[in-house]
PyMOL Python script that loads the backbone (N, CA, C, O; Angstrom):
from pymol import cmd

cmd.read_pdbstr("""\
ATOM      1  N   UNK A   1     -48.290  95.165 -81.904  1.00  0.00           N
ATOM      2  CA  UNK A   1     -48.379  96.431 -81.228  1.00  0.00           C
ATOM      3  C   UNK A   1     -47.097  97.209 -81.449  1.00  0.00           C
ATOM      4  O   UNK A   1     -46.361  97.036 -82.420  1.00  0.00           O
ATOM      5  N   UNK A   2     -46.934  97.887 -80.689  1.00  0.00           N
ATOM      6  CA  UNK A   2     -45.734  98.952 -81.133  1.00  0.00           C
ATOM      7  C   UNK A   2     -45.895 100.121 -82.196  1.00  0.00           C
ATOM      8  O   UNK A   2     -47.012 100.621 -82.323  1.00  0.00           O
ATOM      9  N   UNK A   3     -44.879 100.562 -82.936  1.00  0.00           N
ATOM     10  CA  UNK A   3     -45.136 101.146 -83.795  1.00  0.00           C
ATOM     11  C   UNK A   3     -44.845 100.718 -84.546  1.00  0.00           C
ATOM     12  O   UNK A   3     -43.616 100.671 -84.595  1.00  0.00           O
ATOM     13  N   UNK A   4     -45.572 100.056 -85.737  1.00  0.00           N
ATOM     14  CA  UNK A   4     -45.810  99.648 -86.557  1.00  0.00           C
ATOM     15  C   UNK A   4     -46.426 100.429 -87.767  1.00  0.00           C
ATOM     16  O   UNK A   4     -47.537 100.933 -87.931  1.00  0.00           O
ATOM     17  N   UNK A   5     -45.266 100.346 -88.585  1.00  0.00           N
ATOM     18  CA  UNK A   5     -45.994 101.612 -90.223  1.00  0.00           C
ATOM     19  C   UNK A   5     -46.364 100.560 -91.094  1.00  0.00           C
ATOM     20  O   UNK A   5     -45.996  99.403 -91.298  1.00  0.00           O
ATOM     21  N   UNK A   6     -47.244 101.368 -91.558  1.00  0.00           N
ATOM     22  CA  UNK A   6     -48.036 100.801 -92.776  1.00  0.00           C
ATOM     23  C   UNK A   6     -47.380 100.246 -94.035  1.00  0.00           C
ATOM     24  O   UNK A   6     -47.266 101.298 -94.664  1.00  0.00           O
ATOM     25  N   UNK A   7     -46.912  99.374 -94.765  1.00  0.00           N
ATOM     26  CA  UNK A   7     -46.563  99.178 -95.548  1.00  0.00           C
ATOM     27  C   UNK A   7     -47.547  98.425 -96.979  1.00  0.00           C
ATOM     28  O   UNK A   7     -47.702  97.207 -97.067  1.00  0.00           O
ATOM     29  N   UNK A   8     -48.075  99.335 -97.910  1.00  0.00           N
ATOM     30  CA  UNK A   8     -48.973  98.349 -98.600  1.00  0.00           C
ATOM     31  C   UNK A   8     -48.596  97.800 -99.621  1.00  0.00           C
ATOM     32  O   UNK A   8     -49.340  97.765-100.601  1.00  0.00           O
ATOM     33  N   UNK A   9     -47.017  97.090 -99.642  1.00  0.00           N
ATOM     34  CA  UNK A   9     -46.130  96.270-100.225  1.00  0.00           C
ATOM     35  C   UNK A   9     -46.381  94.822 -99.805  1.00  0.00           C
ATOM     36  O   UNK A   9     -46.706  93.751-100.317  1.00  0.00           O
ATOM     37  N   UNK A  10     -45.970  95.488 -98.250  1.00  0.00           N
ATOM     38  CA  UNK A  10     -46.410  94.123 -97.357  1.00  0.00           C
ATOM     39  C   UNK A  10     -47.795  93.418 -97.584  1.00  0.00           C
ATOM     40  O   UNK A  10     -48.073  92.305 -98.031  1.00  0.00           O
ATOM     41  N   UNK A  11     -48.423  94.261 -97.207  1.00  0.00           N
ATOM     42  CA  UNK A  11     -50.083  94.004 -97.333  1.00  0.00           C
ATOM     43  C   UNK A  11     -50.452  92.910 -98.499  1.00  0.00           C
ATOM     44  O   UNK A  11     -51.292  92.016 -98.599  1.00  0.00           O
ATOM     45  N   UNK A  12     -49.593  93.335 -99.183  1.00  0.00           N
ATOM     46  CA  UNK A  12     -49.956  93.045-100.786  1.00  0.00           C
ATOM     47  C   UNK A  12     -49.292  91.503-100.752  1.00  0.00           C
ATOM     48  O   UNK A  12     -49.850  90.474-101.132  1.00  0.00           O
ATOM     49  N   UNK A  13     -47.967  91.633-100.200  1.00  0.00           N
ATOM     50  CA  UNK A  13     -47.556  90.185-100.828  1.00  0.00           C
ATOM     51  C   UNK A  13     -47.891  89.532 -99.868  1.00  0.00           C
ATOM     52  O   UNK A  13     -47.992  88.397-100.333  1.00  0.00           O
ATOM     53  N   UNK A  14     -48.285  89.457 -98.183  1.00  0.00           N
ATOM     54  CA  UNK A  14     -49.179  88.939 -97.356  1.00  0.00           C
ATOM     55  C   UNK A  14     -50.202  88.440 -98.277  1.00  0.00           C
ATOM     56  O   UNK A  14     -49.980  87.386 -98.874  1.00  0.00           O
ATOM     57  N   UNK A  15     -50.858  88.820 -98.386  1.00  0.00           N
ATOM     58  CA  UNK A  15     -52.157  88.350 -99.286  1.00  0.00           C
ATOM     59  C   UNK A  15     -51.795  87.224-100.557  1.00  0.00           C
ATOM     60  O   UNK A  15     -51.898  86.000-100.639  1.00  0.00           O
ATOM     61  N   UNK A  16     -51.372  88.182-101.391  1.00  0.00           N
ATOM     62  CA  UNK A  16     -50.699  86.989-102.215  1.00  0.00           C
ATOM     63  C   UNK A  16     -50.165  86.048-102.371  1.00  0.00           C
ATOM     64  O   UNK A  16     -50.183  85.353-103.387  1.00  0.00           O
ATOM     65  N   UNK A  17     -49.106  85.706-100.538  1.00  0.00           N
ATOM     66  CA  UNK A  17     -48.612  84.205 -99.907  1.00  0.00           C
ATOM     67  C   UNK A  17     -49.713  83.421 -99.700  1.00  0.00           C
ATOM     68  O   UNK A  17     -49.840  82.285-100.158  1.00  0.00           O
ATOM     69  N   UNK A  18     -50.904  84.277 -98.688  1.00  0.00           N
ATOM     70  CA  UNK A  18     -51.962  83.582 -98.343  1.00  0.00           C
ATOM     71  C   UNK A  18     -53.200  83.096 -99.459  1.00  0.00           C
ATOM     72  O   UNK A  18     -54.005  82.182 -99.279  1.00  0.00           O
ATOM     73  N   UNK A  19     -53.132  83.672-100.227  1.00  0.00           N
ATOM     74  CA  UNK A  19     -53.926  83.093-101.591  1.00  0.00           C
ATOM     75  C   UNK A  19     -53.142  82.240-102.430  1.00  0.00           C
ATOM     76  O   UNK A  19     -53.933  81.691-103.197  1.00  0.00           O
ATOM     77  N   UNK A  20     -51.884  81.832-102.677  1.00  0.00           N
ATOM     78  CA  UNK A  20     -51.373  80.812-103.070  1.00  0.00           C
ATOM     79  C   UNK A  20     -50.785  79.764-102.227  1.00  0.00           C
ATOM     80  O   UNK A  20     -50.075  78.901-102.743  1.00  0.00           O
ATOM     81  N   UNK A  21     -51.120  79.779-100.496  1.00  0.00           N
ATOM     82  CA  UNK A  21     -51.172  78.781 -99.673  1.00  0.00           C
ATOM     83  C   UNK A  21     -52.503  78.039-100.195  1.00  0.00           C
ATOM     84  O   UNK A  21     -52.607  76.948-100.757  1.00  0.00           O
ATOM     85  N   UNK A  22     -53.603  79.084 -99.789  1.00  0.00           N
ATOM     86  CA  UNK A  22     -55.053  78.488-100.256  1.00  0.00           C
ATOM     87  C   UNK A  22     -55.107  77.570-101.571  1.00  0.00           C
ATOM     88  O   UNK A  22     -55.566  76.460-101.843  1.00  0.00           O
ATOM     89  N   UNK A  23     -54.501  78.447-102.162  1.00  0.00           N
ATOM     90  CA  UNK A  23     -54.784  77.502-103.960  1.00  0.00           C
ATOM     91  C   UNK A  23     -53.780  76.094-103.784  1.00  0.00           C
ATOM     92  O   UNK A  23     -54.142  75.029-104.285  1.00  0.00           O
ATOM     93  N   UNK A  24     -53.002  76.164-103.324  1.00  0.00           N
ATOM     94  CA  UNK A  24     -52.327  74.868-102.675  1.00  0.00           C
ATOM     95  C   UNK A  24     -53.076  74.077-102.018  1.00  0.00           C
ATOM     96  O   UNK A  24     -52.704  72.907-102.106  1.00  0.00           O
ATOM     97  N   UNK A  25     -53.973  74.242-101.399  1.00  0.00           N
ATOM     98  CA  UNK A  25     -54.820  73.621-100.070  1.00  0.00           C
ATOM     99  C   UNK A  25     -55.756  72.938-101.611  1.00  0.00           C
ATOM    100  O   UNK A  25     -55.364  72.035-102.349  1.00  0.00           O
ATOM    101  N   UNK A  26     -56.893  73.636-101.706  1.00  0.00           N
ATOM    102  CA  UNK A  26     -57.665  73.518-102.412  1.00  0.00           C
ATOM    103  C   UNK A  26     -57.373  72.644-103.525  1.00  0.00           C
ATOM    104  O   UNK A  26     -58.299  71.975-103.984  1.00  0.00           O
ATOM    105  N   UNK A  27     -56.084  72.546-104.082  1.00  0.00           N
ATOM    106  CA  UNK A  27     -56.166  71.567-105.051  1.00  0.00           C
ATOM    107  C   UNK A  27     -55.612  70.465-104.674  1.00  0.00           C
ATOM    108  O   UNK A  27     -55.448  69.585-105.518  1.00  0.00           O
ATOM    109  N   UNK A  28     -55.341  70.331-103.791  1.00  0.00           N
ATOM    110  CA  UNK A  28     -54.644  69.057-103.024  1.00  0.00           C
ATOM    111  C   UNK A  28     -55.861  68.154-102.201  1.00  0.00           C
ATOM    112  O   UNK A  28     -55.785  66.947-101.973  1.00  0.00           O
ATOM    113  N   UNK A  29     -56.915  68.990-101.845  1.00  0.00           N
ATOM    114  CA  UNK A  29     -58.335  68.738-101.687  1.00  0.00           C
ATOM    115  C   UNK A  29     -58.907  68.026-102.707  1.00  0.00           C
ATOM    116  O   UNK A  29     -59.570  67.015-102.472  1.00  0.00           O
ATOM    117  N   UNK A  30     -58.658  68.593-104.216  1.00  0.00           N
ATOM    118  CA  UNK A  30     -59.214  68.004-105.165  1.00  0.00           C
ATOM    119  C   UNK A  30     -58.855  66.452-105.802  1.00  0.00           C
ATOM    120  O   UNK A  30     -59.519  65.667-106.478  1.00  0.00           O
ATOM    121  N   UNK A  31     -57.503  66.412-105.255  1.00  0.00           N
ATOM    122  CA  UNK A  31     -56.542  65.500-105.781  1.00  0.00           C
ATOM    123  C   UNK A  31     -57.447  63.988-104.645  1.00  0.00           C
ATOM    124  O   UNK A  31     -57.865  62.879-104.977  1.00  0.00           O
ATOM    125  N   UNK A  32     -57.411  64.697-103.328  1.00  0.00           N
ATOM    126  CA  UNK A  32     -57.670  63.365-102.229  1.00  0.00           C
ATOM    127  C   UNK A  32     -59.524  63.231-102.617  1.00  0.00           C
ATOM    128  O   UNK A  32     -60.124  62.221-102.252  1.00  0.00           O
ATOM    129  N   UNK A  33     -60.254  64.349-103.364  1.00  0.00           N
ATOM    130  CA  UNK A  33     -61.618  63.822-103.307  1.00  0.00           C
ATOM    131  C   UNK A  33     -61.787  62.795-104.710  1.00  0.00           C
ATOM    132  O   UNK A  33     -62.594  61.867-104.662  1.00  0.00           O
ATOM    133  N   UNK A  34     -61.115  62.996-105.720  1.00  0.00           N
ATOM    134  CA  UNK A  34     -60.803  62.356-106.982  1.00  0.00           C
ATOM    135  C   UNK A  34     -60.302  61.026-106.686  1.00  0.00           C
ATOM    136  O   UNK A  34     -60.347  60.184-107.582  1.00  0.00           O
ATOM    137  N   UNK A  35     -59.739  60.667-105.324  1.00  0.00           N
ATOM    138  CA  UNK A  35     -59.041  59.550-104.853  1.00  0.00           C
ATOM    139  C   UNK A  35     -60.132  58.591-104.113  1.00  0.00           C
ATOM    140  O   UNK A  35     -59.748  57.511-103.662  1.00  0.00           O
ATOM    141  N   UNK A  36     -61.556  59.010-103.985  1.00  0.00           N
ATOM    142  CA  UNK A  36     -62.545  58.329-103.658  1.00  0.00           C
ATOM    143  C   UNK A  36     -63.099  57.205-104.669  1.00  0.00           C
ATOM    144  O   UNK A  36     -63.785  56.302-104.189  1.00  0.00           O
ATOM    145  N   UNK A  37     -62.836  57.221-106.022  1.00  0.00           N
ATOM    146  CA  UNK A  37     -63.036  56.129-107.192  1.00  0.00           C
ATOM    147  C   UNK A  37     -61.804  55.399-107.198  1.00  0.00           C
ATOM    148  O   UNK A  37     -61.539  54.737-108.201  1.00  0.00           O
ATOM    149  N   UNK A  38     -60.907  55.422-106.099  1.00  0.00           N
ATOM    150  CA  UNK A  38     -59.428  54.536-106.444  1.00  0.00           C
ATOM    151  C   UNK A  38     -59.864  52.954-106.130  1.00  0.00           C
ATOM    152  O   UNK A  38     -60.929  52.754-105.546  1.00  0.00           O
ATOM    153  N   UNK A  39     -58.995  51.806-106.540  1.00  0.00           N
ATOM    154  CA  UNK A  39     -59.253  51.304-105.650  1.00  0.00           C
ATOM    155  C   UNK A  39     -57.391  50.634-104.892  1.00  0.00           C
ATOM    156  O   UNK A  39     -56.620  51.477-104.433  1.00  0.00           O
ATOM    157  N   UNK A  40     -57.139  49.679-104.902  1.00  0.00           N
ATOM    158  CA  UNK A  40     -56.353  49.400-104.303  1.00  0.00           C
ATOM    159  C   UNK A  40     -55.185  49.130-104.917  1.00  0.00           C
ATOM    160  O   UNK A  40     -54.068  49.388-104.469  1.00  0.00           O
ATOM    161  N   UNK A  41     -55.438  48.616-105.929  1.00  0.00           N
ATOM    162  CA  UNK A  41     -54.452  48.805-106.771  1.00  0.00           C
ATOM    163  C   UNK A  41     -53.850  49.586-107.487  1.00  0.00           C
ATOM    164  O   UNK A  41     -52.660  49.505-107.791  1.00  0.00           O
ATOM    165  N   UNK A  42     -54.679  50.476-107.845  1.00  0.00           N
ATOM    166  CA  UNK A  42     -54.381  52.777-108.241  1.00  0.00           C
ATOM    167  C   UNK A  42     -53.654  52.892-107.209  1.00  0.00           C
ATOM    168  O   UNK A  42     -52.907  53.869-107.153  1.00  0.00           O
ATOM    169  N   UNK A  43     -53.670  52.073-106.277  1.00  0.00           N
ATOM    170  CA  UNK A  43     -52.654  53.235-104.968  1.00  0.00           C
ATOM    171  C   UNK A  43     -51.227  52.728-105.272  1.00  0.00           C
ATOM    172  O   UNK A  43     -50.215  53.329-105.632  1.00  0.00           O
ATOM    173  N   UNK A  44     -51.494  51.330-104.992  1.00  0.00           N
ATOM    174  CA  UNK A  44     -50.006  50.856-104.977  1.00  0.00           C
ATOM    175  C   UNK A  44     -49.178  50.788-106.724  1.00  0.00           C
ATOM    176  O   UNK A  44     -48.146  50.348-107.230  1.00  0.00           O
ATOM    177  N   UNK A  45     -50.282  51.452-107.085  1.00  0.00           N
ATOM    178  CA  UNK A  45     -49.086  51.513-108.565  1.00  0.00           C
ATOM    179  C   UNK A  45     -48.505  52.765-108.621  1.00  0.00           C
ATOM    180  O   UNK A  45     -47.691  53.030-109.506  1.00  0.00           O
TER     181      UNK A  45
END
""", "prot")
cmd.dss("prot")
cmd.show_as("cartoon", "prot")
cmd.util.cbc("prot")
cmd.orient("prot")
């Protein structure tokens, strides 16, 4: 609240933090579903 101006710099690299948080998420997702064929010994090596 307050007065708060528009900045669509901000906007922009907001977005762009939050879409390369996501792409972080998402492939780290991929990494632990790929980790479902491990078995016990893939881990501890």
């Amino acid at each position: 609240m307050g007065n708060k101006i528009y900045d669509p710099r901000r906007e922009i690299q907001e977005a762009v933090k939050a879409g390369e948080e996501a792409l972080g998420l998402l492939e780290k997702a991929k990494r632990l579903n790929s980790a479902g064929n491990w078995g016990l010994v893939d881990m501890l090596e």
